[in-house]
N, C-alpha and C positions, 0 to 999 in steps of 0.2 A: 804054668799048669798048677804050679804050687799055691799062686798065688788066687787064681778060681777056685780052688777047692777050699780056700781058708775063707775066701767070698760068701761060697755055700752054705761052709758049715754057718759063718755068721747070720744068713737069710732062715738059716732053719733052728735053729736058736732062737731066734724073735720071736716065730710064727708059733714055736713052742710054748715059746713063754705068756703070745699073748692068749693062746689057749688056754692056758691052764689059770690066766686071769676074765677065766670067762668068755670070752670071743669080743663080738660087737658093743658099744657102748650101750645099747637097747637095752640087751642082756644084762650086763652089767645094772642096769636101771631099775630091772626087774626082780634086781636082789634087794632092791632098799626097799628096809619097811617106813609108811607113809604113815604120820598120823590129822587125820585131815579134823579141823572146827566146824561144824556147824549151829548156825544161829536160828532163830525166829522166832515170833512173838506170842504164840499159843503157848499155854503150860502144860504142865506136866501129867495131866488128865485127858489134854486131848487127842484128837483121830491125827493129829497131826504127829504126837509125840510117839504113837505106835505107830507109824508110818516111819518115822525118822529109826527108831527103834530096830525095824525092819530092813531097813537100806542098811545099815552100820553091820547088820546080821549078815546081809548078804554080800556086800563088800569083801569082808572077812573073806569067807568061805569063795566067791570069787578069782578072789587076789590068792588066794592059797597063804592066807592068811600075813598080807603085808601092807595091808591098810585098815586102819584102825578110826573110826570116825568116832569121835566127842561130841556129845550134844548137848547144846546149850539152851534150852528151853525157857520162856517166860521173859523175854530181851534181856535177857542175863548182861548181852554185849552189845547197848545199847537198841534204839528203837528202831524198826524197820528201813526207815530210809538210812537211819547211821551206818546198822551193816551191812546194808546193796551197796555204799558206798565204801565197804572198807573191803568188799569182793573185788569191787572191779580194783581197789591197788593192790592187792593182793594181799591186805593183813588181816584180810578171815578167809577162810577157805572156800566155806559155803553157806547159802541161805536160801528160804523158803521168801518167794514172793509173786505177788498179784500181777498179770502180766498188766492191767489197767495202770497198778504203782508206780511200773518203769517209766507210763508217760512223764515223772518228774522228771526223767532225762531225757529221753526221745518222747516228743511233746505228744503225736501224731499217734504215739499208743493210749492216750486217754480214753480213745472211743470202747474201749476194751471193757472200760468200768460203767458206759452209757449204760441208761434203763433199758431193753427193750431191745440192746442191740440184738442177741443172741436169742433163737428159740429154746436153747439149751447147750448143755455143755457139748455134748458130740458137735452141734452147728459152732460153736467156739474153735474146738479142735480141727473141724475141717476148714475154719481159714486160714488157723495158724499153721496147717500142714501140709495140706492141698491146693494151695492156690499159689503163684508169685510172692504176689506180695506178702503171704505169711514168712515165706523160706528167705525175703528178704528182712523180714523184722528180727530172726534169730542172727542174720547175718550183720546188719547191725548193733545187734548189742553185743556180740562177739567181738566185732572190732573197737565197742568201746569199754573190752574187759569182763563182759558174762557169757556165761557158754552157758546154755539151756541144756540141762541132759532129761529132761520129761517134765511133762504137765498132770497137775492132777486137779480131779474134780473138791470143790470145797466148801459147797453150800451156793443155794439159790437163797436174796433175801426176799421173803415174802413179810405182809403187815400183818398186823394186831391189829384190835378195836376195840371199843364201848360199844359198837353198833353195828350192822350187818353190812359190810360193801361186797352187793352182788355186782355192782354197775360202777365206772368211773364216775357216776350221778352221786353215788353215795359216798363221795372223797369231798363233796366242795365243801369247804369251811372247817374240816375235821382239822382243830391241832393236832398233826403229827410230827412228834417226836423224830429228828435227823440228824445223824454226827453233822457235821462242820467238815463237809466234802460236798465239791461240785456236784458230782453225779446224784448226790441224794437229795440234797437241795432241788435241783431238780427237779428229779418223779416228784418230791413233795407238790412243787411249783405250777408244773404242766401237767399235774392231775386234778388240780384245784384244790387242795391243799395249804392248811398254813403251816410254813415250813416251821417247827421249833428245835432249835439245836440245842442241845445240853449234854453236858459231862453225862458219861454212861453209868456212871456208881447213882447216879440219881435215879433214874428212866423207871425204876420197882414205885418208889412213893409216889414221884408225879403221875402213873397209872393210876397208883392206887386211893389217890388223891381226886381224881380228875383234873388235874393241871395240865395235863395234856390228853386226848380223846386216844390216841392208837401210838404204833411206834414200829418200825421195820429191820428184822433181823433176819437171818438164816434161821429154819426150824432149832438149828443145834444149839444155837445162842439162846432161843424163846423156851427151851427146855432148862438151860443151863442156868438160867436166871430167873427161873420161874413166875415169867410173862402171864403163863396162863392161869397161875391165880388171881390177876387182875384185871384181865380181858376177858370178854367174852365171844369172842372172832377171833376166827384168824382167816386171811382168805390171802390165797394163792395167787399173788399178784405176780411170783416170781421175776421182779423186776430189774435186776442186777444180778448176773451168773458171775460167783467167784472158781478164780483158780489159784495152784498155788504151782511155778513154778520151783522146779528144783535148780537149784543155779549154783556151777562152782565157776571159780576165777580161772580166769583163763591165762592169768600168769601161773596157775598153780597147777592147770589138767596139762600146760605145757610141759611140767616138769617131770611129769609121771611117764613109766613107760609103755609102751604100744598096749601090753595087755593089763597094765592097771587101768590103764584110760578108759579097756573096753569092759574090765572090771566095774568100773563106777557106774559107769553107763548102765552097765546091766542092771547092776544094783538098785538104781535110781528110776529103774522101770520098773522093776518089779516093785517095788515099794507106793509109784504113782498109782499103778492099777488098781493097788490093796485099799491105796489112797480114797480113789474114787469110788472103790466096790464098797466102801465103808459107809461112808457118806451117804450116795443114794441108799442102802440099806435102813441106814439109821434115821432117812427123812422118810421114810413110808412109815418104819416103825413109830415115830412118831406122830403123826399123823393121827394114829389112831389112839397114842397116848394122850392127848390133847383134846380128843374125842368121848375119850374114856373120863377125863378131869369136867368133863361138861362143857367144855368150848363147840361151837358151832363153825364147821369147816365150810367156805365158800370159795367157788370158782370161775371169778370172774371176767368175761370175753377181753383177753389181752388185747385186741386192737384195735380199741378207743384210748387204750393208753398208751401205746405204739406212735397211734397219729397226734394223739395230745403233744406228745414227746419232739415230732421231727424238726420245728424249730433248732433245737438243737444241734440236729444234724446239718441242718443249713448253716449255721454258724462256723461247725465243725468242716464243711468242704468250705467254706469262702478263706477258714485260717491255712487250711494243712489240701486243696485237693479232693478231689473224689476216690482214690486208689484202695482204701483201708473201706468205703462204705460199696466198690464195687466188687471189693472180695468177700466181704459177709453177703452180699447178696448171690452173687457166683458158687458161695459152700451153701445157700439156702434151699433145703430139699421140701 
C-alpha cells in the first residue's frame, strides 16, 4: 500500500510539474516570440511595401504580439528567383511572388504569366481556388517547400504608343519595347509586333527618341516612370494579369504554433485584399491621370488578340496536358 501511494504521489508530481511548464508542447510553442524575413523586389515606395507594412502590423497584433516580421524591400536579399529559392530551404522566411514565376520550378505554371490567359484577376483567383487543379498547384508547391498563405491583385500590363491602337491592325510592324521573357515576347510576336528587348533604365529615351514606337507595362509602372511624357496612347490591351503571391517556407510555418500559423494566415490576407483594393484603385485613378497629361485612352476588342495568341497554348498542351487550360476555362464566367 505504501508502495502505491509513493507511486501516486510520484504521477502527480509530474502532472504538476508539467503544468506549471505550460501544458502541451503547442502551448509551449505559442510562447516563443518569431521573428520572421521577408524579401521582394519592389521598393520602398511601392503598393507592395504598404502592403507588407500591413501584414507585419497585423501579425503583431494577431500573434499577441509574438511575431515580429522584417522587411526587406528593393532585393535587399537578392533577386526574385534567389529568394523563392532560399524559402523553399528554409533560409528566408518569406517572399512576395508571381505565381506565372514559380513556373521556373513547376514548368506547367507558366501559363499563369500567358497573354490573354485570364479575363482578369477574379478569373485568375477562381482557377487557382475553385477548380482541382488550382488546389493542386498550391499542393504542389507545398510539397516542394512554399506554402501560399494568399494571392494579391498586382497590375494588369497594358501598352503605350506614338500611335493609336484601336484594333490588333494597329500593332503590325509597331517596335515594341519587351523585357526578355517568354510571355512578352510573345504578345509582342502574335500581335504583329516587332518584338525589342532592352534594359528597363533605357525604355524613357528610346520613347523619347523614337528608337522604339510603344512599350508595355502595368498603369503603376507608366506612371512611375513617366511613360506618358513620351507617348501619346496608351490602350488597354490588358494583356498579362500580374499577382503577387504571399509565400512562407514551409520549413518555417512548420515550426510555428497552431495559433501563430493562423496568425500569419490572417495577416497575410488581410494585407492581400489591401493589396489588390490598392491597385485596382490606383489603375482607375490613373487612368484619368494620363488623360489629364494629354494621353489618349483606347479600348481595344481583346479577342483578336486572344486568338492571335493561341498558338501558344497549343504548344503549351502538346508540352505539359490540357488540365491547367481546362481550368481557366471551367473558372471562365
Amino acid at each position: 500500500m505504501k508502495k502505491l501511494i509513493a507511486v501516486l504521489l510520484v504521477v502527480a508530481t509530474c502532472m504538476l510539474a508539467l503544468a506549471g511548464c505550460g501544458g502541451s508542447g503547442s502551448a509551449a510553442k505559442a510562447e516563443q516570440n518569431v521573428t520572421l524575413k521577408l524579401g521582394f523586389q519592389a521598393n520602398s515606395s511601392s503598393n507592395e511595401y504598404k502592403a507588407a507594412e500591413l501584414m507585419a502590423e497585423k501579425a503583431k497584433e494577431y500573434s499577441n504580439g509574438t511575431i515580429t516580421i522584417e522587411i526587406y524591400p528593393g532585393a535587399q536579399l537578392g533577386d526574385d528567383r534567389a529568394m523563392i529559392d532560399q524559402v523553399a530551404a528554409g533560409a528566408l522566411d518569406m517572399v512576395f511572388a508571381e505565381t506565372g514565376r514559380m513556373g521556373l520550378w513547376e514548368p506547367e505554371l507558366e501559363i499563369f504569366g500567358y497573354p490573354f490567359a485570364f479575363d482578369d484577376f477574379d478569373h485568375m483567383m477562381r482557377t487557382l481556388n475553385d477548380t482541382e487543379y488550382g488546389q493542386s498547384i498550391y499542393a504542389n508547391l507545398e510539397a516542394r517547400g512554399w506554402k501560399v498563405l494568399a494571392d494579391a491583385y498586382n497590375g494588369t500590363r497594358q501598352t503605350t504608343s506614338n500611335k493609336k491602337i484601336e484594333s490588333i491592325d494597329d500593332m503590325k510592324g509597331m517596335k515594341l519595347r519587351v523585357p526578355n521573357a517568354d510571355a512578352n515576347l510573345a504578345f509582342a510576336k502574335y500581335s504583329g509586333a516587332a518584338a525589342t528587348p532592352m534594359a528597363f533604365s533605357e525604355v524613357y529615351l528610346a520613347l523619347k527618341t523614337n528608337a522604339v514606337d510603344g512599350q508595355e507595362n502595368p498603369l503603376s509602372t507608366i506612371d512611375a516612370q513617366k511613360f506618358y511624357e513620351v507617348q501619346d496612347y496608351c490602350a488597354l490591351t490588358g494583356h498579362i494579369i500580374n499577382d503577387n503571391n504571399y509565400i512562407i517556407s514551409k520549413i518555417v510555418y512548420d515550426k510555428l504554433s497552431a495559433a501563430q500559423q493562423e496568425a500569419i494566415t490572417k495577416a497575410a490576407q488581410d494585407a492581400a485584399a489591401f493589396h489588390t483594393e490598392t491597385f485596382e484603385n490606383d489603375e482607375q485613378a490613373l487612368i484619368e491621370k494620363f488623360e489629364q497629361e494629354g494621353m489618349t485612352i483606347t479600348t481595344p476588342d481583346k479577342a483578336p488578340f486572344r486568338e492571335a495568341c493561341a498558338p501558344m497554348y497549343d504548344e503549351y498542351v502538346a508540352k505539359y496536358g490540357d488540365a491547367a487550360v481546362k481550368a481557366i476555362e471551367e473558372a471562365r464566367q
